[in-house]
Each structure stands twice: as C-alpha cells, then as structure tokens.
N, C-alpha and C positions, 0 to 999 in steps of 0.2 A: 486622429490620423487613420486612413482606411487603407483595407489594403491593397495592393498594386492591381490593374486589372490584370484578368489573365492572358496568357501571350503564347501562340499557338499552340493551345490545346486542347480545340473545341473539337477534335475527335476522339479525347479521352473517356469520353463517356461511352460511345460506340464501340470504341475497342475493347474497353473493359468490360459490356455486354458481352460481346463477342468471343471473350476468351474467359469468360463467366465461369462453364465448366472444369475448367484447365485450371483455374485457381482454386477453382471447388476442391477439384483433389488436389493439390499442392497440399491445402490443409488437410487433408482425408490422409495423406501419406507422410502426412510430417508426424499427423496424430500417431498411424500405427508405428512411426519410425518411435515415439518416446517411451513404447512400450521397454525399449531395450535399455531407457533411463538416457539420466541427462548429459552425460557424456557423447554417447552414440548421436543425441539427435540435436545438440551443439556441433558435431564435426558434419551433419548432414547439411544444418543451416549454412555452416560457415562454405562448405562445397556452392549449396543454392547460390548463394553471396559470389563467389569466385567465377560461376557458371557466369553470369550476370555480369560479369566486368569489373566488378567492384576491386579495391584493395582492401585485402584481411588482413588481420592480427588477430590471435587468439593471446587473452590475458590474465593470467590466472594466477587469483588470491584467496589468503585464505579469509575466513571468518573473522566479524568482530573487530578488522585491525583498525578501520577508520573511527575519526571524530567528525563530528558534525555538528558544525557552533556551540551551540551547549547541550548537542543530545547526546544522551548515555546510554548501555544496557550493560545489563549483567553479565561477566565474563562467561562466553560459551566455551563450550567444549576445544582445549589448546591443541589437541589432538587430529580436528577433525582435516580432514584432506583439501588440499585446494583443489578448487572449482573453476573454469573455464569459463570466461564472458568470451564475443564471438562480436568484432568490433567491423564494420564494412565499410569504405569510402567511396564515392562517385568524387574525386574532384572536380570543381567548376572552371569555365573557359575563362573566366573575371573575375572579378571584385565584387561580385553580388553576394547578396547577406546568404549568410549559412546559415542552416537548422540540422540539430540533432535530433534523430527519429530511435525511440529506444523501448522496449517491452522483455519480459521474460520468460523464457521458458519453464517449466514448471521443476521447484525444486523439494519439493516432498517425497517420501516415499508414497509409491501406490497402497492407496489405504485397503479393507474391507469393501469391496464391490460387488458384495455376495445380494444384496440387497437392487444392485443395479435391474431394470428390466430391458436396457440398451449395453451390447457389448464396447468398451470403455475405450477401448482402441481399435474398432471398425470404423467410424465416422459413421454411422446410420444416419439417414435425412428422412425424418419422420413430422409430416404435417409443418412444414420449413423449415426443422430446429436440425441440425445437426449434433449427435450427442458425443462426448466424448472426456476423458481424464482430464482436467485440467486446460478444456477447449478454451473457457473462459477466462482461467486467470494462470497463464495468459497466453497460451497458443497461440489463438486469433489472434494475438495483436502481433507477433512476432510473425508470421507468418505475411500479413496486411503490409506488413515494410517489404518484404521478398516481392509480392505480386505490385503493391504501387510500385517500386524500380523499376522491375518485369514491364508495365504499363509505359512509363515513363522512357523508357532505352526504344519499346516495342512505336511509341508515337514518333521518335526521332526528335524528340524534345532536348535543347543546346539550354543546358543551366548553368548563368555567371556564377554563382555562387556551389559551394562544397554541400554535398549529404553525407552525413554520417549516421550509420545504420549502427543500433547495438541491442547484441542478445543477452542481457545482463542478466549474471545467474542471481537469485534472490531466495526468499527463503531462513530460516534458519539462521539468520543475519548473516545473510551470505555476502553482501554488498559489494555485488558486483559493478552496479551504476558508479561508486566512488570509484573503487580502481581503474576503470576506465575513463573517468574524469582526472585520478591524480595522474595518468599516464601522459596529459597536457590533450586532449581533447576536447575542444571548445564551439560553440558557435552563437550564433545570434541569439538565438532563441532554440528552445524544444518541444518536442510532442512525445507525451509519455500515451502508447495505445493499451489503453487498460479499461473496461467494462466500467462505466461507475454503476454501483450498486444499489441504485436508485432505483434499477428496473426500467429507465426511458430512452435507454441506448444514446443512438447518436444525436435525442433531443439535451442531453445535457452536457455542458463542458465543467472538467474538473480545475478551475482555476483559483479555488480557494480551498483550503485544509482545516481543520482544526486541528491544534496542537494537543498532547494527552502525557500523562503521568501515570505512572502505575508503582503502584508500594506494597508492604509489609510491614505491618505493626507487630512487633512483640513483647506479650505483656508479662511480667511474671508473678507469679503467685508463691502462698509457702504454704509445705506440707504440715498437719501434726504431727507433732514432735509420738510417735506411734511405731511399735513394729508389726500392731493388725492389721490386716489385708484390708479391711473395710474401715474407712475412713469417717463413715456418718456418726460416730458417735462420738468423734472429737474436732466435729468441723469447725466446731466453735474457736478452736486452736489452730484452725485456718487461716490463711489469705488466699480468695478464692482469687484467679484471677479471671474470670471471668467477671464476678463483680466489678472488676477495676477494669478493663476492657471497656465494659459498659459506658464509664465514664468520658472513656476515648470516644469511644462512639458516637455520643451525642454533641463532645465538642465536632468532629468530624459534621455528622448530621446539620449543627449551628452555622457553623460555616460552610457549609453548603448552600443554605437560604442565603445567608449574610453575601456570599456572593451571586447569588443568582438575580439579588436586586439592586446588586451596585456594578455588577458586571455586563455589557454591553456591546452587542455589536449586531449594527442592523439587517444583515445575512441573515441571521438565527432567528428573527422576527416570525415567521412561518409556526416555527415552533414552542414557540413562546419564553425560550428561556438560551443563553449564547456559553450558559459555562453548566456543566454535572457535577457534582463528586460524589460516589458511591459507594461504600463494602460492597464487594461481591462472597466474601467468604470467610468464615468462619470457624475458626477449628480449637479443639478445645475436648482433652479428656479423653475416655475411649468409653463408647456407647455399651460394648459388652460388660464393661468394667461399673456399672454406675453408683457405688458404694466409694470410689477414689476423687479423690481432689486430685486434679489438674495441675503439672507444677506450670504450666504456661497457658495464653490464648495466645491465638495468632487470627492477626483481620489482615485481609489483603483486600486492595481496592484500586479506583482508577480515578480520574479527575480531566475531562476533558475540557480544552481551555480556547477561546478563540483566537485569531493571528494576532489580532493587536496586543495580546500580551505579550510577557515576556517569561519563559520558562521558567529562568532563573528566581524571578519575585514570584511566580506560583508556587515554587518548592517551598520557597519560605513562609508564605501563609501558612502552608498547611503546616511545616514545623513548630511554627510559633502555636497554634492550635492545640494541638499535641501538647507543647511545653506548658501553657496554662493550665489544659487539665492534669497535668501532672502537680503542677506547684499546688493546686487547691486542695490535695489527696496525699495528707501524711507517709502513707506506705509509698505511694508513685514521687515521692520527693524525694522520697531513698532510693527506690527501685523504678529508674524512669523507664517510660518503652521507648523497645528499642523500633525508630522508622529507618528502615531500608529503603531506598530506590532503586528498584529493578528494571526501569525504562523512561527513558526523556523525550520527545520527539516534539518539536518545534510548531506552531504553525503557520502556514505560511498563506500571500494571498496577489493576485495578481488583478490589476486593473483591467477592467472590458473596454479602456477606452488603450488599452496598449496593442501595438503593433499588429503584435502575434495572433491575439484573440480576435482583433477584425477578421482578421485574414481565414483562422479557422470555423469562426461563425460563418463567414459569406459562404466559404466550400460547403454547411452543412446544410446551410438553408439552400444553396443551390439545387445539392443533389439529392435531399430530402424534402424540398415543401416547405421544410418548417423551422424557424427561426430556433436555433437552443437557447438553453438558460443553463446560469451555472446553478452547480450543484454542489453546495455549501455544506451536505451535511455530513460528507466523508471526514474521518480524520486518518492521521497518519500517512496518510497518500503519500506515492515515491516522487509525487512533482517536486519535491518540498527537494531532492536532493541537488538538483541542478541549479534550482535557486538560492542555497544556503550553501553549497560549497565551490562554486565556479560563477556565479551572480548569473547565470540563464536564466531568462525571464521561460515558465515552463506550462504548460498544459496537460490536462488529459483528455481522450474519450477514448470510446470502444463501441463495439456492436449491443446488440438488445442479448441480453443473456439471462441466463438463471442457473438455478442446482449446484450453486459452487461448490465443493466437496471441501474448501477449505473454512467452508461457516457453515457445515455439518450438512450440507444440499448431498443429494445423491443425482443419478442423470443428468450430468452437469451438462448442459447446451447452450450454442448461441444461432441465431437467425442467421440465416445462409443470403438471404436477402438483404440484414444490415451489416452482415460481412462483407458482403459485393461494394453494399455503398460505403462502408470504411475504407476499403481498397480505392474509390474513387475520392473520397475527401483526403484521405493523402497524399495522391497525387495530386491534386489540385493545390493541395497549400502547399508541396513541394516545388511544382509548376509557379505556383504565384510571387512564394519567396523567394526565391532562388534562380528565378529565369531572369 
C-alpha cells in the first residue's frame, strides 16, 4: 500500500524556505532556554505548543513505574521527583487517520563541558552544524514538531485526522512516552524524531530495533582459613574465584558462537553476525592489595538479540549456560552464581511494505533526493514503546548529527540544513496522513 498523495501542500516547501531563519532560532532559543534545565524549557515548549493553537496537558510521572511486555530494569531511585512530559493536540476536521509525533527533551544533568570549543547553549552555526547541549538527542527533534505545526497552521492546511505532539521527558528511566500513552492517547501510527546514529541523517529510517539484555554474574570464592594479611602463602587453601568465573566465561563465550550460527535474521546480514553476547567487565580483588584472595568475581555483560526473538527464551539460554557450568564444577554446584538481570528491552521491527513507512520514505526522497534505508543496527530504540504498549505501528529519523555527549562526543551538533529538511518531512507525512 502507498501513501496517500499529497493534498494542498505544494507550498510547503517554499514557506518553510522562507521562514528557514525563524525556525533556525526557535531551535537557538529553545537550546539557551534548557540551559535553566528541563523543567523551564518543558513549560517553554508546552507555551510554543499553546501559542500554536494546540491543546496541552502537561503529565507528570515518576520513574521506573511502567512495564513493557516483558521489559524489565533495575529499581531506580524511589525517591526521585516527577518529571513533566508536555503532550500537544491539533484536533482533525474528520475521520482521517491520526499520527502521533513525539521526541524528548534532554533529561541528564549538564555534564563537564570544559573540553567544549562551542559554547553549549548559544546555538553557534559553524561551517552548517549548529553546536549545542543535547541539540541531538533530542532538541532538534522536539523542536522539528513546533515548526512542522508552525508550517502546517502557517500553509492553511485543513487535516481530517488528529496530531498529537509529545515532549516526553526520558532519561534515567524517565518514561515519559508510556505515561502519556497510559493517559489513553492513541493514533494510527507514530514518528518518533530522533538522530539515528548511524551518521546518514535523514538517509536512514529507524523501523527496526534490536532487543538487548544486560546482567551480572556473581561468583563466589573462599578465603584461607588465615588471620595473615597476605594470603599467597595459603592460597592452596583457597577457592579462588576468579578461577571459577573463568569457567562462567567460557560457557558464556560458547554460547555466543553457538548462537551466532543458529541465530538469524536477514537485517544483520551487512554485518555478518544478527545476535552478541559479551563481558564488558570484570572486577575481582583489589589491585593495591595483590597478596589477598578475593572473596567474589563479578562479570557484567550485555547480549543483543534480533526482533524475531523472544526476550523471554533469551534469558533462559543464557541461565541454562550458566547453570551447566556450574553442575560440571564441584565448588559451583555448591556455590552457584549468582545472574542478575538489570535490563530487558524487547525488539521490535516494522514492515517497509506498511502504511506508515510508504508515507515517510516518499516525504524523504522528495525532499532530499534520495531514497532511505532502514537502519537496523540501533538497539533499544524508544519506537519499540508505542508498538509494545499501545500496538502503534512506529518509526524513527532525525537530522545528520554527531558529538552526542551521551556516547561520551563532546560539540554535540546537528546540520541546520537537515534540520530544515526534518521540519519539511514532517509536515509532509503530517500533510499526507492526516489531510
């Protein structure tokens, strides 16, 4: 199925040339408005929004409360304050399909920007990039819903169908997207505006995720029975555990290959391999101390997994994994490790032959030249939330960016030229769905 053509709004493109600079600083002044943090430049949005005609709700939750099919994390902080999402409505003159259009403002503290060479909240435009805190993930994209409407109201464009705008705070398992989904906000379809991190801007569409697991193994070892400080001359009267760890390891390691060649999905083809499982870390002992046995090791690691799995049977692989090298190792049959799961996240994947994705491919190739591709190698992505707890079939893109300060980048920017053209591919599949 393709998407609808477009219907009077062949002067969207000219207007949104035309009011180019005018949105240029909308983002330049939303940027220094979040210098004051994400409260201030939530109630600035939600004003932009109001200015605009829209209907607001501000909705505010705290941390950590949602489920999501079978994702899990680790209880955060019970303490911490609710947070403010910033929810905008255009109702539609009809019956014509709705889309929800939804990005976040940035929910981290201001890190170390002593390193920066672009002040963080001026918007400098340097050789087209615009530099700024958090411009990428995700200003621009929250800001790209203010000026598409702006464009959209400004063309005199009549949509049968509902928009719904949301500033969903995120972060720190902020999850704001759910609360404003469980609050009964619904639509046809979604477009989540978010950079993919691919580096190809608005050549790529995010309509596929990978799902991912992340844990902690702990192992335990025994001291010598000793009251000397220095350990090595009765290690024999040890259980080191790090040697027993070892053994984790390599069942981990084994089933890594063991699924890399029975697990499948032709996306990941590029890369040659559709599932990981990794230790990232390892800790064990204390370095200044190196005359003491260890009473524990601890491995933490991640396991990313493609859509057609199922979380659920990934967890259990890797327990059973685990549980065999334990039964084969007299001491670990006594003293099993202990695996924690400290994050579940699903993944999810949408068809290029559905509705949605016509519609936002035709707007990109129109207003860029060039046909996209999706871009399969994200995981976690927040599309996965509208399609796992409200059944929205969901998308991402965003502008050409880099420096993301939250994957350790500094001069965080995005192209003031694929910003413009994000402002026009939203309107357009705005325009197209919904008119």
């Amino acid at each position: 199925m393709t998407a609808r053509p477009y219907s009077n709004d062949s002067n969207l493109h000219t207007l949104i040339q035309t009011k180019r600079e005018h949105y240029v600083d909308v983002l330049r002044e939303l940027l220094s408005k979040s210098a004051e943090g994400e409260e201030a430049l939530q109630h600035e949005i939600s004003g932009q929004f109001m200015r605009l005609g829209c209907q607001v709700e501000n909705i505010s939750s705290r941390a950590n409360r949602f489920r999501l099919a079978s994702d899990f994390a680790a209880p955060g902080d019970a303490q911490e304050a609710e947070r403010v999402s910033v929810v905008a409505v255009q109702p539609g003159t009809g019956d014509g399909r709705s889309l929800f259009v939804f990005a976040h403002p940035e929910g981290e503290p201001v890190a170390d920007t002593d390193t920066w060479q672009h002040d963080p909240f001026a918007g400098t435009i340097e050789n087209g990039r615009m530099y700024g805190w958090a411009i990428a993930d995700d200003l621009s994209g929250v800001v790209a819903m203010i000026c598409a409407h702006d464009a959209i109201r400004s063309a005199g464009l009549s949509l049968s169908g509902n928009v719904t705008y949301a500033s969903t705070v995120s972060k720190r398992r902020a999850q704001g997207i759910y609360a404003v989904l469980e609050k009964g906000y619904h639509a046809d379809a979604a477009l989540y505006l978010h950079p993919a991190e691919s580096g190809e801007g608005l050549g790529d569409i995010k309509s596929r995720a990978s799902g991912i697991l992340r844990f902690r193994i702990t192992v335990r070892g025994q001291l010598p029975e000793t009251g000397e400080p220095t350990h090595t001359p009765f290690s024999h009267l040890s259980i080191n555990p790090i040697d027993k760890a070892w053994l984790v390891y390599r069942a981990i390691t084994e089933l890594d290959e063991q699924r890399a060649q029975r697990i499948h999905h032709p996306a990941y083809d590029e890369i040659g391999r559709s599932t990981n499982l990794h230790i990232t870390h390892i800790e064990a002992g204390d370095a200044n101390r190196p005359g003491r046995v260890s009473p524990t090791a601890i491995m933490t690691g991640a396991l990313a997994f493609p859509p057609n799995e199922d979380l659920v049977d990934v967890q259990r692989e890797l327990e059973t994994a685990v549980r065999q090298a334990s039964d084969s190792d007299p001491w670990l049959r006594d003293q099993p490790p202990q695996l924690e799961w400290l994050q579940g996240i699903s993944g999810v994947e949408i068809s290029e032959e559905s509705p949605i994705y016509q519609a936002v491919a035709a707007a990109i190739e129109e207003v860029t030249g060039i046909a996209p591709k999706v871009q399969s190698l994200h995981a976690a992505s927040e599309i996965r939330t509208p399609i796992l707890f409200s059944g929205i079939p969901t998308l991402g893109f965003g502008p050409l960016s880099g420096g993301n300060t939250q994957s350790g980048g500094t001069d965080e920017w995005v192209s003031v030229d694929d910003f413009i053209n994000m402002v026009e591919v939203v309107a357009k599949v705005i325009a197209a769905w919904c008119g």
